[in-house]
C-alpha positions as CSV (number, residue, x, y, z in Angstrom):
1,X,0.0,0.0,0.0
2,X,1.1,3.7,-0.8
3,X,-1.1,5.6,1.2
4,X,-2.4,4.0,4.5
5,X,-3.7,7.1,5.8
6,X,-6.2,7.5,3.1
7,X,-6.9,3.2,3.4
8,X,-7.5,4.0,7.4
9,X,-9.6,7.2,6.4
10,X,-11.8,5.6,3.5
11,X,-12.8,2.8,6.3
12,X,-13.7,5.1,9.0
13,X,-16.0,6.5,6.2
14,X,-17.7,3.4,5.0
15,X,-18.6,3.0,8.9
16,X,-20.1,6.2,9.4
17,X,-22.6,5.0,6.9
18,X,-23.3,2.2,8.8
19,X,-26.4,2.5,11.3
20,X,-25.0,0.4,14.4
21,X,-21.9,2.4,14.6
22,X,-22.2,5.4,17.0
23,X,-18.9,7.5,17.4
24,X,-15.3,7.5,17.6
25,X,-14.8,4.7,19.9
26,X,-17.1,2.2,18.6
27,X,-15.5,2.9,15.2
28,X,-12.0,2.2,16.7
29,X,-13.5,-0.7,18.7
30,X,-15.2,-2.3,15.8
31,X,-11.9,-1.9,13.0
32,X,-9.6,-3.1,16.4
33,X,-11.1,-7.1,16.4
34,X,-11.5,-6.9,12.8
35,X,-7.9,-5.9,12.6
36,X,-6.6,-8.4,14.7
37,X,-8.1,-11.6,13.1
38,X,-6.5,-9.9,9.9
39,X,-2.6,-10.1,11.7
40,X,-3.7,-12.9,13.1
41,X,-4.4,-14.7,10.3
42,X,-0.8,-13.2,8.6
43,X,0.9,-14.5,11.0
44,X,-0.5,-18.0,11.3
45,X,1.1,-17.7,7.7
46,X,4.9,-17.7,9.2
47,X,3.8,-20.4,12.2
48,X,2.3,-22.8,9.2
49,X,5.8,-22.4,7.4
50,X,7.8,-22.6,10.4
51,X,6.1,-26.0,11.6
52,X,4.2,-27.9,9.1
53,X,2.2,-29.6,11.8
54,X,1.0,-26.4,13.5
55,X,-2.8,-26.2,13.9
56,X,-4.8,-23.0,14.3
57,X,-7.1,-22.3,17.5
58,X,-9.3,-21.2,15.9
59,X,-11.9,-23.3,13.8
60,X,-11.1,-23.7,10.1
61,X,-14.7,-22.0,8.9
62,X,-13.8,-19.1,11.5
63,X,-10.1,-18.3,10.2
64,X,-10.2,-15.1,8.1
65,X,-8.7,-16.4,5.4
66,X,-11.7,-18.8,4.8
67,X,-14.3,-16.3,5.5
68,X,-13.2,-12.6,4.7
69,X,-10.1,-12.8,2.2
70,X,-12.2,-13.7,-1.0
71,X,-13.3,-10.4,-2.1
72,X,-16.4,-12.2,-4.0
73,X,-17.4,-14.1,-0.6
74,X,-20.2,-14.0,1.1
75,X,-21.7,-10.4,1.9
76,X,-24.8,-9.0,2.9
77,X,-27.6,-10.4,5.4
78,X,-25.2,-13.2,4.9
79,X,-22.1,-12.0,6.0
80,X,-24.1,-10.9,9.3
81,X,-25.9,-13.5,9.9
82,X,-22.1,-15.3,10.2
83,X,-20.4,-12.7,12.1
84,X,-23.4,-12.4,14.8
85,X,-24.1,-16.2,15.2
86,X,-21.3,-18.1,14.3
87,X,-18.0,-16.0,14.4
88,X,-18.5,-14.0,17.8
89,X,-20.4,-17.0,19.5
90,X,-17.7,-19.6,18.7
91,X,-15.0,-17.5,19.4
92,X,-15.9,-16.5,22.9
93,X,-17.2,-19.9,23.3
94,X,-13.9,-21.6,22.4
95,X,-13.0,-24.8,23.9
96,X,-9.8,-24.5,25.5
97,X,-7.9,-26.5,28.2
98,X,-4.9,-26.7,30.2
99,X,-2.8,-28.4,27.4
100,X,-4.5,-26.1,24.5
101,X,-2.5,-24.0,22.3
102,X,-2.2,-20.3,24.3
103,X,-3.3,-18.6,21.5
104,X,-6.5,-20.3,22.0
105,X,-6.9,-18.6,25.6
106,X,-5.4,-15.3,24.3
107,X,-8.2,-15.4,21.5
108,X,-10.8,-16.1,23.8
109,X,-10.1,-13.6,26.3
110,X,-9.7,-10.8,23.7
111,X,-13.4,-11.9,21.7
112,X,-15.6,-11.8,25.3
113,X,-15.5,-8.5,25.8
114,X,-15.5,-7.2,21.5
115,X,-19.1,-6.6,19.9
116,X,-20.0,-6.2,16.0
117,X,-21.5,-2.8,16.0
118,X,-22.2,-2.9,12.0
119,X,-25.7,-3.7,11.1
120,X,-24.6,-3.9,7.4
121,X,-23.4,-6.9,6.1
122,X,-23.0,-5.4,2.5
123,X,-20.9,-2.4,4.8
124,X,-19.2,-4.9,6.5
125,X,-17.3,-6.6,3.6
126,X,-16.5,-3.0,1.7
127,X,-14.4,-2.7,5.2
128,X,-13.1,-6.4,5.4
129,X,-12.3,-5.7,1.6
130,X,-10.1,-2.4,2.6
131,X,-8.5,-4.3,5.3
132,X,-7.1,-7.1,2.8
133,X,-5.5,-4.5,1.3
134,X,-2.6,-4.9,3.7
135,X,-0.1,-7.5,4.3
136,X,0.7,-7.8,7.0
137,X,3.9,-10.0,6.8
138,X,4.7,-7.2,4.7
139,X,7.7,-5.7,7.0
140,X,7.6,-2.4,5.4
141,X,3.6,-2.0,4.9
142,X,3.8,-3.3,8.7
143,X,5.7,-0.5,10.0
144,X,4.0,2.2,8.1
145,X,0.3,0.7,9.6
146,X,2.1,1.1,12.8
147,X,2.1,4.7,12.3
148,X,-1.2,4.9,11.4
149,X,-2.3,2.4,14.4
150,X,-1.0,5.1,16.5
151,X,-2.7,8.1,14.5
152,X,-6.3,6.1,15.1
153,X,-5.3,6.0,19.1
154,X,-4.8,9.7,18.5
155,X,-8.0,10.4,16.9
156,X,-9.4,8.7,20.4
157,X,-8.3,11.4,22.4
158,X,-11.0,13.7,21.3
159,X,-13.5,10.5,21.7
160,X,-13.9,11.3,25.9
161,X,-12.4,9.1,28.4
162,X,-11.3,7.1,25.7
163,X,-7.9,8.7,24.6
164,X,-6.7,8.2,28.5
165,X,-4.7,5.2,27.1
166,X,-2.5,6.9,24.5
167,X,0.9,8.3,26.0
168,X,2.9,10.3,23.1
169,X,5.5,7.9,21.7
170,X,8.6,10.4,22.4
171,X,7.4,10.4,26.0
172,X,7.7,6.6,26.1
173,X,10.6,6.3,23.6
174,X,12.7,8.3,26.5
175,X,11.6,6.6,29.3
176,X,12.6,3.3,28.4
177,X,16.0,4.6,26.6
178,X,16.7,6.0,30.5
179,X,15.6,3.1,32.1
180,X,17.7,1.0,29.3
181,X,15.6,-2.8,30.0
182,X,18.9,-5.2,30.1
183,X,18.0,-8.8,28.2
184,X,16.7,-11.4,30.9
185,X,14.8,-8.1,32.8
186,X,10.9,-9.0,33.0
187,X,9.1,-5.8,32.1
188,X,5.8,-4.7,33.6
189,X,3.2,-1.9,32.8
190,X,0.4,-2.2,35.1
191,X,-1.7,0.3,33.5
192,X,-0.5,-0.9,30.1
193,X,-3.0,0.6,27.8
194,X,-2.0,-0.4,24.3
195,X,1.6,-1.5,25.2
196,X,2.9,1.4,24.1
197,X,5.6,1.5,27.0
198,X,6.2,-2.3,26.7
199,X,7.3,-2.2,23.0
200,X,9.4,0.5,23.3
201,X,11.1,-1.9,26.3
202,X,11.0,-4.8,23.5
203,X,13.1,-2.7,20.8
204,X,15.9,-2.4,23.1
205,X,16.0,-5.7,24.4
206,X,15.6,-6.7,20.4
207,X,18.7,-5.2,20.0
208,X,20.4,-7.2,22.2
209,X,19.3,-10.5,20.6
210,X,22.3,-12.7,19.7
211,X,20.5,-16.2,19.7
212,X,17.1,-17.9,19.0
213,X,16.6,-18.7,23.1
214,X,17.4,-14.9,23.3
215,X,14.1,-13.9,21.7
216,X,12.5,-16.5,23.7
217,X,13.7,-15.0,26.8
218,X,12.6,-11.8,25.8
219,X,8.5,-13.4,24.8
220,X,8.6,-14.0,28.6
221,X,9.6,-10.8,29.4
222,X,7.3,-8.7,28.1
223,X,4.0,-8.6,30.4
224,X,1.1,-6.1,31.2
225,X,-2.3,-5.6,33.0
226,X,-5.4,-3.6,31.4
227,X,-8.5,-3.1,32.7
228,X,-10.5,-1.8,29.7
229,X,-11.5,-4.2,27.1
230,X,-10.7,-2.1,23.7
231,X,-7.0,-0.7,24.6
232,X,-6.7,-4.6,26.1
233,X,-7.6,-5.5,22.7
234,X,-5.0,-2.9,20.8
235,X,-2.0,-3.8,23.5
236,X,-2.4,-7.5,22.4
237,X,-2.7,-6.4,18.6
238,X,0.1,-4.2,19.0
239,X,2.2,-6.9,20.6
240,X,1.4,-9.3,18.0
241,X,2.7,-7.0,15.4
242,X,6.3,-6.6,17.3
243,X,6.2,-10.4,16.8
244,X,5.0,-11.5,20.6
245,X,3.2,-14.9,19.8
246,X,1.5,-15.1,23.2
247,X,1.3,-11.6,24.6
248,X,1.1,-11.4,28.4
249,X,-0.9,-9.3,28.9
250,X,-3.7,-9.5,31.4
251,X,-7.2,-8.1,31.1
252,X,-8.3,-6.6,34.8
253,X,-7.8,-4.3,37.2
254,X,-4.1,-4.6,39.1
255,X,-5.3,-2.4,42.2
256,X,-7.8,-5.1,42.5
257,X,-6.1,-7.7,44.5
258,X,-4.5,-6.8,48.2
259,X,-1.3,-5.6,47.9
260,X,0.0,-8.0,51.2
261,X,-0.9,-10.6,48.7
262,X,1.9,-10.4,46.1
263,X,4.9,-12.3,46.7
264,X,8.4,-12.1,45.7
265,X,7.3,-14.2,42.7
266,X,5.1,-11.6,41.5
267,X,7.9,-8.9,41.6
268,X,9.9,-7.6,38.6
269,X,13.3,-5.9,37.4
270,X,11.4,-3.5,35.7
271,X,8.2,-0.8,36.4
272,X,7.4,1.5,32.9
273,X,4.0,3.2,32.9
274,X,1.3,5.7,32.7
275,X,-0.8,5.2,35.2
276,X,-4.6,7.4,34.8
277,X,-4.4,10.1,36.7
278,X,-7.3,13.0,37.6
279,X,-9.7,9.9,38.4
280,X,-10.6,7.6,41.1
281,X,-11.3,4.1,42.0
282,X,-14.5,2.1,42.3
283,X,-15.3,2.0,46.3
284,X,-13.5,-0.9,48.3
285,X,-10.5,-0.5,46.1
286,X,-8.3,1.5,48.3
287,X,-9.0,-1.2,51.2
288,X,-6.8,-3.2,49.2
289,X,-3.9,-0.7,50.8
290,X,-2.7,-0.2,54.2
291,X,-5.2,2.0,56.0
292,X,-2.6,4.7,56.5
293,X,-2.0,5.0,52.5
294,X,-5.8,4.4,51.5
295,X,-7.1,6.9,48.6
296,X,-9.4,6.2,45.9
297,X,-7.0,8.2,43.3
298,X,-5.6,5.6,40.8
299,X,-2.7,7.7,40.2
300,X,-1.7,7.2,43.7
301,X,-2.5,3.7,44.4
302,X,-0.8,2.8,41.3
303,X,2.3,4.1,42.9
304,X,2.3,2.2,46.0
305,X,1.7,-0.4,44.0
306,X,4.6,0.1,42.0
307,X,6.6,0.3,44.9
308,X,5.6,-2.9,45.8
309,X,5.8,-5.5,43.0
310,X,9.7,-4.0,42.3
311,X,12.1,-6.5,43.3
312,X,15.3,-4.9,45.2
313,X,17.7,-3.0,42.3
314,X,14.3,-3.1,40.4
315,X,14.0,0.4,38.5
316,X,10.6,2.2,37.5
317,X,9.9,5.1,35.8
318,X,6.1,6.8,35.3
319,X,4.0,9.7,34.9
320,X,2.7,11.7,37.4
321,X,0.9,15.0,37.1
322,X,1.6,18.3,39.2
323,X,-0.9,17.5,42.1
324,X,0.7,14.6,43.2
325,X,4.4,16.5,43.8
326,X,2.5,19.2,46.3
327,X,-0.7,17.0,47.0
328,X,-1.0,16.4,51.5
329,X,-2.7,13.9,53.4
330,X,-2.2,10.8,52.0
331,X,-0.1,11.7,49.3
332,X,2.3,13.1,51.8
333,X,2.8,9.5,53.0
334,X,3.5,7.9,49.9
335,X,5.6,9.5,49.1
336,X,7.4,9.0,52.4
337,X,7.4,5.4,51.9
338,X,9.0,6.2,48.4
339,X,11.8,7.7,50.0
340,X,12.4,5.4,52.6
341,X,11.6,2.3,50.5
342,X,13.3,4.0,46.7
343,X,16.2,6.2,45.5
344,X,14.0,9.1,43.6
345,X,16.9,10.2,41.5
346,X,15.2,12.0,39.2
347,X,12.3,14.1,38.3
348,X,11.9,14.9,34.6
349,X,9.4,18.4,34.3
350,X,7.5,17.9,31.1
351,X,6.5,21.6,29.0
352,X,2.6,22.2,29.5
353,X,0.9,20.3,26.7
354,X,2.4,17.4,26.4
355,X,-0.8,15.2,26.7
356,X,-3.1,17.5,25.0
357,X,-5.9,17.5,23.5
358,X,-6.7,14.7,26.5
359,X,-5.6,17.0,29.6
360,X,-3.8,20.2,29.6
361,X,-2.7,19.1,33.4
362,X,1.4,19.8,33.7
363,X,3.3,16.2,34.1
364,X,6.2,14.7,35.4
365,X,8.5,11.8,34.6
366,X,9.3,10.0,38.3
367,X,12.3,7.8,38.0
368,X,13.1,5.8,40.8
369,X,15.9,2.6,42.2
370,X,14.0,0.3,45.0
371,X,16.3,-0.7,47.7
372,X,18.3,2.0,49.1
373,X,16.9,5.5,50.6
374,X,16.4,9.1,48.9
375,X,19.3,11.1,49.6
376,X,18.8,13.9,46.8
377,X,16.5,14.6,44.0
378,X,17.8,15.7,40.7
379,X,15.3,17.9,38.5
380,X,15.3,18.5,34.8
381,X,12.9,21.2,33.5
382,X,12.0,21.0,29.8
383,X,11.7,23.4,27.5
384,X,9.6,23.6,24.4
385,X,11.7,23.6,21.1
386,X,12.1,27.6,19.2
387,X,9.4,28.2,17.7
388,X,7.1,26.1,19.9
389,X,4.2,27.7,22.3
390,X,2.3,24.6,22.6
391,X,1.6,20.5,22.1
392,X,-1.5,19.5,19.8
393,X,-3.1,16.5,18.2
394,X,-1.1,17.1,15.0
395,X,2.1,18.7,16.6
396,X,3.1,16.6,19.4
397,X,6.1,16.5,21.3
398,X,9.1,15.0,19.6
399,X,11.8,12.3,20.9
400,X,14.9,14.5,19.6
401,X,13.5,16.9,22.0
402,X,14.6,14.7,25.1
403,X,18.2,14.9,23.7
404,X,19.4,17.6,26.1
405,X,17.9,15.7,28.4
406,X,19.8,12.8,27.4
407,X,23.1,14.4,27.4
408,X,22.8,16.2,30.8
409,X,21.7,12.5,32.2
410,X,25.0,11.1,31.6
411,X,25.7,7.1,31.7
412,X,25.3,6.0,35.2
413,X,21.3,6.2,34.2
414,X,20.3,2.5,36.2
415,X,21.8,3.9,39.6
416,X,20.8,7.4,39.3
417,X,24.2,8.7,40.6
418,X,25.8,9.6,37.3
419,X,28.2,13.3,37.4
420,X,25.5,15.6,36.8
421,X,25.7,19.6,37.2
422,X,23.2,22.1,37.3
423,X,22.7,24.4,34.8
424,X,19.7,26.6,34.0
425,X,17.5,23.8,33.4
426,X,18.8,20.9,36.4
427,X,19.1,21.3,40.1
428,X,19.4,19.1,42.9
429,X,17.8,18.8,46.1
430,X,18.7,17.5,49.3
431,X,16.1,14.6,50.8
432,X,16.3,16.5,53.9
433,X,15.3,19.9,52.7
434,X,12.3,17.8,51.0
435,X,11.2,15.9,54.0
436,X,11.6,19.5,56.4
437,X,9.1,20.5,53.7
438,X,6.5,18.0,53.7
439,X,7.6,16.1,51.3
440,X,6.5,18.6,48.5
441,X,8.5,18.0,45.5
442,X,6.9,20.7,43.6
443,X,10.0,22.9,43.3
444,X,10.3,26.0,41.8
445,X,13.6,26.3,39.3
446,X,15.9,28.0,41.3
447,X,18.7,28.7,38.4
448,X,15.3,30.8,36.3
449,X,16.8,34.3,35.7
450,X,13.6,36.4,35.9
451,X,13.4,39.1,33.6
452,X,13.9,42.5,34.7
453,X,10.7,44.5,33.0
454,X,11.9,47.7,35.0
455,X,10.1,49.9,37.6
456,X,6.3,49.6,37.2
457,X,5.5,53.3,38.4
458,X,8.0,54.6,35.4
459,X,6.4,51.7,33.0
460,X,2.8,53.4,34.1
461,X,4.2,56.6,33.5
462,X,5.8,55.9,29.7
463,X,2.3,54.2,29.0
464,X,0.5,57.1,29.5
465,X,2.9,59.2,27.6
466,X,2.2,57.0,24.6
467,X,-1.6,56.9,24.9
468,X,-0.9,61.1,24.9
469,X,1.0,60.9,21.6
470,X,-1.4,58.8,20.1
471,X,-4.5,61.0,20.9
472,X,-2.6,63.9,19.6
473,X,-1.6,62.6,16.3
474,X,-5.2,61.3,16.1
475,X,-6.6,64.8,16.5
476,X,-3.8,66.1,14.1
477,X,-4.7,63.0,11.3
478,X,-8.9,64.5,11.8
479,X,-7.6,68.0,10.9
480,X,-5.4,67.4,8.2
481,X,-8.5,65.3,6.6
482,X,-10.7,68.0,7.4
483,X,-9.0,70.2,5.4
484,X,-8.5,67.8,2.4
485,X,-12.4,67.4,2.1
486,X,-13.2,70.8,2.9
């Protein structure tokens, strides 16, 4: 394919004529299952000429190739009649058991919580049609629907709650280049949304790859938890197409189980996430926690949690908004248990913007060593690029951006202790001076060179000198024309 964007755009049309489909999330929802038995089906293509005795989980009349591939197949009250009765109830209905295939459990997990919006059949197969356009074993047509992937998750944002599981790429791009995942490392997103976080982890590791058991290793490294079914749906997608067979990827809530109930087996080298922020939790969730840190804000819970499942040496690094750096009560004692428990090393001050159109809230990048204490924080305050007031839909922020940030890190980035100085952007700050404080981490720049706008009296006074002029010249521009006419 050429031109992806106009594929993705000329589907999202044909839905919007279709009667069943109401709004930007449905849309996404209803291309997102149709989408995946599509790769799906692709890739069964490299597993059938890998092992010639593989066998699909998924019923022979079901696969996509046997039902939707044939551009002359079966359309119409046809087509939906098979989709509504036989495809969607067979497939959450699949038989699996202990010894089944995975893929089988992955497929059935994914396919209990997806609906068929379209009422169309004859709508229905002009999108499957569309869809066939792309191959995707096709490495290069694979990484440009990436891109496009990515655009749709955009176009989400402006679709309510629904674009609360898109962080921009750049802003995961740099924190797993900072946290730098070593090969062996398991890698965990709680909040995983579409796994944007854990494939950026799964490039680097990639890179590391020397043997076949090495990209084994790294299939079992790779795991998440979602609680939503349609960015549950995407993150396994989006796995699948970085070549995951199985993705790990669990479909609940992680603040859902009691946090005195995970065990060291549970805990992992390596924390990388956006958890939501600005909401809260369904009642009874905080008593999961200790009653001295309970709080129904996810954003918060999600931290203690975080804390928690690291092992000792693990590393995390997340997003956190403003309120949670000057936010009291029982914020104030989280974050005392993160400096007892973690070395806070650094705190990365993202430009206003960053997330928009979703939230226009400032946000922070937290990372954090468990196993020793906080002696100092370091802080880095961004800057937007010249010519740059402002994030948007269509301008986001950009990974070469976080090079300065990059630079002044230095290499010592898994300890946090790497020779840093601070410049106009960076400073440092002693635990103590935090803790005498009340734990507030919101602090103000203190290397900003405020500019000198001069005396306001004398401004006040030159102001009113100009308004003067102006009123003259004015009265002398109404004469002059006065004469002229007359």
């Amino acid at each position: 394919m050429s031109n992806l964007t106009t594929l993705v755009k000329s589907i999202q049309d044909i839905m919007r004529q279709d009667a069943g489909v109401d709004g930007d999330a449905q849309r996404i929802s209803q291309l997102a299952w149709m989408i995946f038995l599509k790769i799906f089906d692709d890739k069964e293509k490299e597993y059938e000429l890998a092992d010639d005795n593989y066998e699909s989980p998924i019923p022979n009349k079901l696969r996509w190739r046997n039902w939707a591939s044939d551009e002359e197949g079966i359309t119409g009250d046809e087509l939906l009649e098979f989709i509504n009765n036989k495809l969607f109830k067979s497939l959450k209905d699949l038989k699996v058991t202990p010894d089944s295939d995975p893929k089988g459990f992955m497929i059935k997990a994914l396919f209990e919580d997806s609906y068929n919006y379209m009422k169309s059949g004859t709508l229905i197969r002009q999108v499957v049609n569309k869809i066939n356009q792309v191959d995707f074993n096709n490495l290069k047509e694979r990484h440009i629907f990436n891109e496009i992937y990515e655009q749709i998750l955009k176009d989400l944002q402006s679709a309510g709650n629904a674009g609360e599981y898109y962080t921009p790429r750049a802003v995961t791009q740099f924190m797993a280049d900072m946290i730098n995942p070593k090969l062996g490392e398991v890698v965990f997103d709680p909040a995983c949304g579409t796994g944007g976080f854990l494939t950026s982890a799964l490039e680097i590791m990639r890179k590391q790859m020397k043997t076949p058991e090495d990209w084994q290793t790294i299939q079992n490294s790779i795991k998440g938890v979602e609680k939503k079914p349609l960015p549950h749906l995407l993150g396994v997608t989006n796995l699948i197409l970085h070549d995951i067979e199985v993705p790990v990827i669990t479909h609940g809530n992680s603040l859902a189980r009691p946090l005195r109930d995970y065990t060291d087996a549970d805990r992992v080298d390596i924390i990388l996430t956006n958890p939501p922020f600005g909401g809260t939790e369904e009642p009874g969730i905080e008593n999961n926690f200790p009653a001295n840190y309970r709080t129904r804000e996810t954003a918060d819970l999600f931290l203690m949690l975080i804390i928690q499942l690291l092992k000792e040496k693990g590393r995390a690094a997340l997003v956190l908004p403003d309120g949670f750096l000057f936010g009291e009560g029982a914020k104030t004692r989280i974050k005392e248990r993160l400096f007892e428990k973690c070395n806070l090393h650094t705190i990365v001050r993202l430009p206003n913007g960053v997330f928009n159109p979703y939230t226009g809230i400032r946000t922070n990048l937290l990372f954090f060593t468990k196993g020793e204490p906080t002696e100092e924080v370091w802080y880095y305050e961004m800057q937007y690029p010249p010519g740059v007031k402002n994030y948007n839909k269509t301008k986001p922020i950009h990974i070469s951006e976080f090079d300065v940030v990059k630079k002044w890190w230095g290499k010592d980035n898994k300890a946090g202790r790497s020779k840093r100085e601070e410049n106009q952007f960076a400073w440092k700050v002693s635990a103590k001076d935090i803790i005498a404080n009340n734990y507030n981490l919101d602090i103000k720049n203190p290397n900003t060179v405020e500019e000198n706008h001069g005396n306001p009296e004398e401004i006040l006074q030159k102001y009113n000198a100009v308004e003067i002029k102006i009123a003259q010249l004015r009265e002398q521009l109404k004469y002059e024309l006065t004469k002229v006419l007359s």
